[in-house]
N, CA, C and O atoms as a DFTB+ gen file, in Angstrom:
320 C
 N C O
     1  1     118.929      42.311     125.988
     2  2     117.718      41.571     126.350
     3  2     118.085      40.464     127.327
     4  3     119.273      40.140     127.307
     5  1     117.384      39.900     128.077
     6  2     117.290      39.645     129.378
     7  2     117.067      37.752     128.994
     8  3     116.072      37.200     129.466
     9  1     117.835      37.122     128.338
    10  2     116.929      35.540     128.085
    11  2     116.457      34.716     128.883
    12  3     115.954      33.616     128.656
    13  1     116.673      35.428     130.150
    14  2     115.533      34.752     130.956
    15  2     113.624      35.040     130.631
    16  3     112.603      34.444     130.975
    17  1     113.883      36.116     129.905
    18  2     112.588      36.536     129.366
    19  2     111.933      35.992     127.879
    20  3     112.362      36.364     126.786
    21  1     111.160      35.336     128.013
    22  2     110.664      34.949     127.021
    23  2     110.347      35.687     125.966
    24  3     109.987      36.805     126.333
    25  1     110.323      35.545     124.773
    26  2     110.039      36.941     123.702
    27  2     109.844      36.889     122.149
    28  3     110.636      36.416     121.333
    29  1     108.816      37.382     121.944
    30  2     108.433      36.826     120.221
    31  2     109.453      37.087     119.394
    32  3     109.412      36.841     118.189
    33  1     110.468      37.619     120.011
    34  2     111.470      38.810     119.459
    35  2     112.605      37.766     119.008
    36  3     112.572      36.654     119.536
    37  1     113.638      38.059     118.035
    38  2     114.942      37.129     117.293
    39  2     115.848      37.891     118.546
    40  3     115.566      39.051     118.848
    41  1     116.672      37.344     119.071
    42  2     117.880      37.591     119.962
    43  2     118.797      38.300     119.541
    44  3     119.483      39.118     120.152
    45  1     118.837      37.806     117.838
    46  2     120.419      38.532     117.286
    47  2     120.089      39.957     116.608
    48  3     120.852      40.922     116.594
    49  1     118.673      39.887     115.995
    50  2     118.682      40.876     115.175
    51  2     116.928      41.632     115.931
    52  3     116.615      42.717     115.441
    53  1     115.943      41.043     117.021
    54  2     115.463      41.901     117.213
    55  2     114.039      42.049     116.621
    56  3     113.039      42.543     117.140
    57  1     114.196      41.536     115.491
    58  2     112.696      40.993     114.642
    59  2     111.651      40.533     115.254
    60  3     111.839      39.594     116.026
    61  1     110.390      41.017     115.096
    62  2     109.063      40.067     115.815
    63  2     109.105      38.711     115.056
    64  3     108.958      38.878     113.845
    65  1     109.244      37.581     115.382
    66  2     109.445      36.374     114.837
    67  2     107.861      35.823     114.231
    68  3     107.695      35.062     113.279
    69  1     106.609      36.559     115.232
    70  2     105.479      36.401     114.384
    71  2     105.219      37.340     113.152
    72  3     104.152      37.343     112.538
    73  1     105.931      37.867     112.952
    74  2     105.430      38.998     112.037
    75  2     105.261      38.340     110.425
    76  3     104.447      38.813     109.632
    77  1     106.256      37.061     110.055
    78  2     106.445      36.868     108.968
    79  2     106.801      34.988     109.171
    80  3     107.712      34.363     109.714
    81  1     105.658      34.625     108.482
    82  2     105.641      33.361     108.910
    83  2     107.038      32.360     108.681
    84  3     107.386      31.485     109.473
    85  1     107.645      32.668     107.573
    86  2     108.926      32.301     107.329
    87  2     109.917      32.396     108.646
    88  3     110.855      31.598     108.647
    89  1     109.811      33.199     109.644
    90  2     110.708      33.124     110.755
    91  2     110.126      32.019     112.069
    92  3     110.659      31.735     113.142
    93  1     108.974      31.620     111.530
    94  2     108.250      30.681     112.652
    95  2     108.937      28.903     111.877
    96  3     108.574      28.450     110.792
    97  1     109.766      28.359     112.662
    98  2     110.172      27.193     112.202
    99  2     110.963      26.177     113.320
   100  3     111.413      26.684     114.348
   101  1     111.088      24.937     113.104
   102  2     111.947      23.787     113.946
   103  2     112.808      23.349     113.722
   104  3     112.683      22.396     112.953
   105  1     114.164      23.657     114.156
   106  2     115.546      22.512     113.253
   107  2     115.638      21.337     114.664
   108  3     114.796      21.121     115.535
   109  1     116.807      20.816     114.487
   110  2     116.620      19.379     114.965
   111  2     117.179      20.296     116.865
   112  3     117.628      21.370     117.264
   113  1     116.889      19.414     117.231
   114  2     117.588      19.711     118.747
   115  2     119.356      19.734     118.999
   116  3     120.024      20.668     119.443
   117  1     119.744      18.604     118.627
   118  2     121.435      18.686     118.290
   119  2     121.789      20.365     117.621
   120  3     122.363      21.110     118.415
   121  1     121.507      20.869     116.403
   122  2     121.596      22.079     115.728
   123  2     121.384      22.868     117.106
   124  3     122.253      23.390     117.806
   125  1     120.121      22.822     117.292
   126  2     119.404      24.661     118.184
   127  2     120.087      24.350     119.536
   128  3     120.249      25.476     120.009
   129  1     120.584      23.450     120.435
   130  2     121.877      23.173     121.075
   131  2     123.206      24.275     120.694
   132  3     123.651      25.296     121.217
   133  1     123.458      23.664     119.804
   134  2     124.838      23.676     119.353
   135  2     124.973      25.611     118.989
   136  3     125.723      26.404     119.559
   137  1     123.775      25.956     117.657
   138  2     123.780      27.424     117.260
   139  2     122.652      28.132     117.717
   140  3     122.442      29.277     117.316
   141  1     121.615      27.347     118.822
   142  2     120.614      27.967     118.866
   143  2     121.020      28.940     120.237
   144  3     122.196      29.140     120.543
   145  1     119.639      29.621     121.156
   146  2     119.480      30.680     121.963
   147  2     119.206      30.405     123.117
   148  3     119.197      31.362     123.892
   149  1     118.818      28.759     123.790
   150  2     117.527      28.107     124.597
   151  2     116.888      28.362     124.513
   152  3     116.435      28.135     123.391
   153  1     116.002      29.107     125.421
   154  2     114.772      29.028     124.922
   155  2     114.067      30.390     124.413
   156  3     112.848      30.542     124.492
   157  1     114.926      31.353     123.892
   158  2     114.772      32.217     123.462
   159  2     114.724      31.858     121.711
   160  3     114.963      30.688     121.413
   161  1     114.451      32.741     120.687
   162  2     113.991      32.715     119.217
   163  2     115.128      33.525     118.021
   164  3     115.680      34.610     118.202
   165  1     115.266      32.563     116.707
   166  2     116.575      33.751     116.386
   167  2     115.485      33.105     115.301
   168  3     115.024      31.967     115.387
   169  1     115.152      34.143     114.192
   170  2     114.577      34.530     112.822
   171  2     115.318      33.602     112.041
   172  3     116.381      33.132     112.447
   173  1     114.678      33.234     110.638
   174  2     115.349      32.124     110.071
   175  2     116.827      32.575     109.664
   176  3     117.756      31.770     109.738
   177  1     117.006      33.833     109.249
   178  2     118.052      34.769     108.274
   179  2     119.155      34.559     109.528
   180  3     120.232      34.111     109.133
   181  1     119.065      34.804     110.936
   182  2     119.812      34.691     111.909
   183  2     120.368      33.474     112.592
   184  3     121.458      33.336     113.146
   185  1     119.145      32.417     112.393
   186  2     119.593      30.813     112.571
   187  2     120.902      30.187     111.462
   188  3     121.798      29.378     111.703
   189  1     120.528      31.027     110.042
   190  2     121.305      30.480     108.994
   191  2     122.509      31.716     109.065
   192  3     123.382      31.587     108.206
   193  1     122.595      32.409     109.606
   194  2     124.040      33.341     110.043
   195  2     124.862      32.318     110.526
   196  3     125.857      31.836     109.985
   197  1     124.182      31.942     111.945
   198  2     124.911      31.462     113.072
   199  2     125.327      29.801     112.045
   200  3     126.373      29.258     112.403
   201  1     124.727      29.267     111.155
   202  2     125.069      27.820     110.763
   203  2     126.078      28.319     109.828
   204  3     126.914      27.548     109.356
   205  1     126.055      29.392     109.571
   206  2     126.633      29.651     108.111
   207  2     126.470      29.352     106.458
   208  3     127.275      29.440     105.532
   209  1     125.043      28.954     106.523
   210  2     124.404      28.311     105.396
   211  2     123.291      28.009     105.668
   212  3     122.947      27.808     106.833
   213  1     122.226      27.879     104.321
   214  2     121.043      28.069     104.326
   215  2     120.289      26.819     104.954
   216  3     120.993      25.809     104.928
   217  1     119.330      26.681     105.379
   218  2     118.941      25.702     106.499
   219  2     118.547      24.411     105.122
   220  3     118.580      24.814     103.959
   221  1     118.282      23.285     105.337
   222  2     118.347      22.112     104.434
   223  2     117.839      21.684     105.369
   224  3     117.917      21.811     106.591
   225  1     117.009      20.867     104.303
   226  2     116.142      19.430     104.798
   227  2     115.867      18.633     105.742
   228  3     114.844      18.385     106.379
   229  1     117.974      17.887     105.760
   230  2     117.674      17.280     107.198
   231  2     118.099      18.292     108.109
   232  3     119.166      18.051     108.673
   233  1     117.409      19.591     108.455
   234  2     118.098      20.357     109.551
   235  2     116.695      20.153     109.872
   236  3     116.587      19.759     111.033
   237  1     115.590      20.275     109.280
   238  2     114.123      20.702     109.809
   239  2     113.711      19.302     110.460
   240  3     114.109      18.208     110.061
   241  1     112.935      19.502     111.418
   242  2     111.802      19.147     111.765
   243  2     110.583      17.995     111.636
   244  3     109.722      18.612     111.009
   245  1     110.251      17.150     111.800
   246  2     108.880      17.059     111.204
   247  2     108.042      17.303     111.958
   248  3     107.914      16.596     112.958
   249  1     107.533      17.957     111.814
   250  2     106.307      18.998     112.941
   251  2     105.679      20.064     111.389
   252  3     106.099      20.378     110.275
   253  1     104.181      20.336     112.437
   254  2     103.238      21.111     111.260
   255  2     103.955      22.500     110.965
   256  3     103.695      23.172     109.967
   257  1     105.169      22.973     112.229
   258  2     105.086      24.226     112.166
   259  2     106.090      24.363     111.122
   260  3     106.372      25.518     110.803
   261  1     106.836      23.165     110.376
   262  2     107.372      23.563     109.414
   263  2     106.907      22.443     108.007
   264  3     107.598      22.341     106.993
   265  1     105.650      21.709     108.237
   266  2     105.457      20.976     107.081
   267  2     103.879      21.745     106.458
   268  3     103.488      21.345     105.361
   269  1     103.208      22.606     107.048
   270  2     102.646      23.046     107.137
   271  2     101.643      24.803     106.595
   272  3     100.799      25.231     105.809
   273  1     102.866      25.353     108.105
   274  2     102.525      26.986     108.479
   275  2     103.842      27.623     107.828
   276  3     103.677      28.773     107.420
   277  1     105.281      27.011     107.636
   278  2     105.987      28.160     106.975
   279  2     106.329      28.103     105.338
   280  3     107.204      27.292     105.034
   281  1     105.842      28.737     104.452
   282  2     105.819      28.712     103.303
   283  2     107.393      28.162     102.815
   284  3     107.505      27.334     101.912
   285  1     108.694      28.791     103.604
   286  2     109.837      28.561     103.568
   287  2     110.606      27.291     104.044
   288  3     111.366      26.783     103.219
   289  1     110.528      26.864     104.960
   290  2     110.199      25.178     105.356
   291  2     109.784      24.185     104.452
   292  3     110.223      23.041     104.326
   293  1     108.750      24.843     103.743
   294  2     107.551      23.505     103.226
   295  2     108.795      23.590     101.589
   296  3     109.340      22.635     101.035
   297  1     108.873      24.870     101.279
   298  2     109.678      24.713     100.200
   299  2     111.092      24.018     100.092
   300  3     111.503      23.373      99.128
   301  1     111.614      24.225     101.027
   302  2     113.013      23.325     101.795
   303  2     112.178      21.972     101.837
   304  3     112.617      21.106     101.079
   305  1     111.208      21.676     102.480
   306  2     111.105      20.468     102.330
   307  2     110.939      19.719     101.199
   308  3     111.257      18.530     101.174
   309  1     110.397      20.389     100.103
   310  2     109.745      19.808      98.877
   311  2     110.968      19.538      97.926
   312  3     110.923      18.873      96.891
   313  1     112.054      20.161      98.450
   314  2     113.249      19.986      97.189
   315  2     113.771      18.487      97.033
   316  3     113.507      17.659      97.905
   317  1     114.241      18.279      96.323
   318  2     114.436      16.658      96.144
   319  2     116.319      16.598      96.254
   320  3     116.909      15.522      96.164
């Protein structure tokens, strides 16, 4: 795939990233730098490949698209 092309699609594995709201999410900019794609999309299962562990708290966001719209986010967020 071509990442000059924009694409609903995960980079690593290929997934429609709208298909399942759990893959729609924000980690911090430093992180999606460091393990992310630019401006291309990697599914949550593929973001937490590349970190090597499951995404946490302070990795997210505060934005609606993860306090909000992803059931998986909001639950990461709610843990104490």
């Amino acid at each position: 795939m071509d990442l000059g092309e924009l694409s609903n699609c995960c980079i690593d594995c290929d997934k429609d990233i709208y298909q399942n709201p759990k893959d729609y999410y924000m980690i911090r900019n430093d992180l999606w730098k460091k393990y992310g794609v630019g401006k291309g999309m990697l599914c949550i299962e593929c973001i937490e490949k590349r970190l090597g562990r499951k995404i946490c708290k302070e990795d997210l966001t505060d934005c609606l698209v993860n306090t909000i719209f992803n059931p998986y986010t909001i639950m990461i967020l709610s843990e104490k």
